[in-house]
C-alpha positions in Angstrom: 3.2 14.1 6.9 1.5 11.6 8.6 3.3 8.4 9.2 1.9 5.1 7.5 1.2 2.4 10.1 -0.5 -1.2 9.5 -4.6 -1.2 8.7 -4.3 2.1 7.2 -5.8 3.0 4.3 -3.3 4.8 1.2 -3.3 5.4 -2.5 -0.3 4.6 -4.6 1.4 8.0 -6.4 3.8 6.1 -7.9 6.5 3.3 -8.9 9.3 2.7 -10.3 8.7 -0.5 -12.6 6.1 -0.1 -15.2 4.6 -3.6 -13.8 3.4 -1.3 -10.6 2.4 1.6 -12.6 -0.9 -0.2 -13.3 -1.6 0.2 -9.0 -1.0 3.9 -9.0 -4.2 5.9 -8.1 -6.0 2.8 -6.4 -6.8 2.6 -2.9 -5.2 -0.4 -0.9 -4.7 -1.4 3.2 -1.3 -1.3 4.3 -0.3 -4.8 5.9 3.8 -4.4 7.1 6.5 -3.0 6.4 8.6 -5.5 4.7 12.7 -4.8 5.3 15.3 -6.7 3.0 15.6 -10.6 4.5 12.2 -10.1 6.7 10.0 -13.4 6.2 6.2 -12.9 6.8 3.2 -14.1 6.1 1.2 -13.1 3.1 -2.2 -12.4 4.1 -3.2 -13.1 0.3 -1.8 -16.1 -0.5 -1.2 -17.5 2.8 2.3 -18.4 1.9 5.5 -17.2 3.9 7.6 -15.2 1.4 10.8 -13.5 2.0 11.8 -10.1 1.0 15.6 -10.6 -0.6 18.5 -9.6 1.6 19.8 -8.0 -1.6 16.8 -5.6 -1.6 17.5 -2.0 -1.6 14.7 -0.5 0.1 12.2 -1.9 2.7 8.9 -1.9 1.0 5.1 -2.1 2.0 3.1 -5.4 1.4 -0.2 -3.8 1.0 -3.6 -5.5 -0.4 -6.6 -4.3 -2.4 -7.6 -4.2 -6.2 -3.8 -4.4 -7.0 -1.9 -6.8 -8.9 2.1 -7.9 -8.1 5.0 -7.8 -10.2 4.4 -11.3 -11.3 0.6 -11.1 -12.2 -0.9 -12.3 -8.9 -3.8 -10.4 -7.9 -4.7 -8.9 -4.2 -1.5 -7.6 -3.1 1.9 -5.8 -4.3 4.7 -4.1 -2.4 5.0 -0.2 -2.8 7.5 1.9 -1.7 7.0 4.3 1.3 7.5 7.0 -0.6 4.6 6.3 -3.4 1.8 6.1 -0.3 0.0 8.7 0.7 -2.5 7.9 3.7 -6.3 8.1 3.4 -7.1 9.6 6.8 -10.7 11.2 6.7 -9.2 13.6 9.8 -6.9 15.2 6.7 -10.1 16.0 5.0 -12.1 19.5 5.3 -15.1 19.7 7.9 -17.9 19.3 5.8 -21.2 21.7 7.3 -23.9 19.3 7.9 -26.8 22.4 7.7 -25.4 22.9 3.9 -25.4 19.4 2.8 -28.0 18.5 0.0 -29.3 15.0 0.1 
């Protein structure tokens, strides 16, 4: 599989919460890999949040047409395991002499 890196491109599969269900099947940009007590910047919001020390998993902050757990809109964090990249090298080789325009 290939591995997720920042400014790649990945739909959601899944989550957990029924709050994220609403993001699976849309398209977002990965921005970092969050782990439990990691501050960052949020690219969104422009506010320095921290991911809890009590958190069980690191998680993606990713941004696009999504909407967080608490109703802001732009970004969310996702598991690793509910990304699956958008790499147009994983797509079949498309014959340029059969295309129909």
């Amino acid at each position: 599989m290939l591995q997720l890196t920042p400014g790649m491109l990945a739909i959601i599969i899944g989550s957990r919460t029924a709050a994220g269900r609403v993001n699976v099947g849309k398209s977002v940009e990965l921005f970092g890999l969050c782990e439990p007590g990691e501050s960052f910047l949020n690219p969104v919001t422009g506010v320095v949040t921290q991911l809890p020390h009590d958190a069980n998993y690191p998680l993606w902050l990713v941004t696009g047409n999504v909407v967080a757990f608490d109703g802001r809109e732009g970004y969310t964090f996702v598991r690793g395991e509910y990304l699956i990249p958008l790499d147009k090298t994983l797509l079949p080789e498309v014959d340029e002499a059969q295309v129909v325009y």
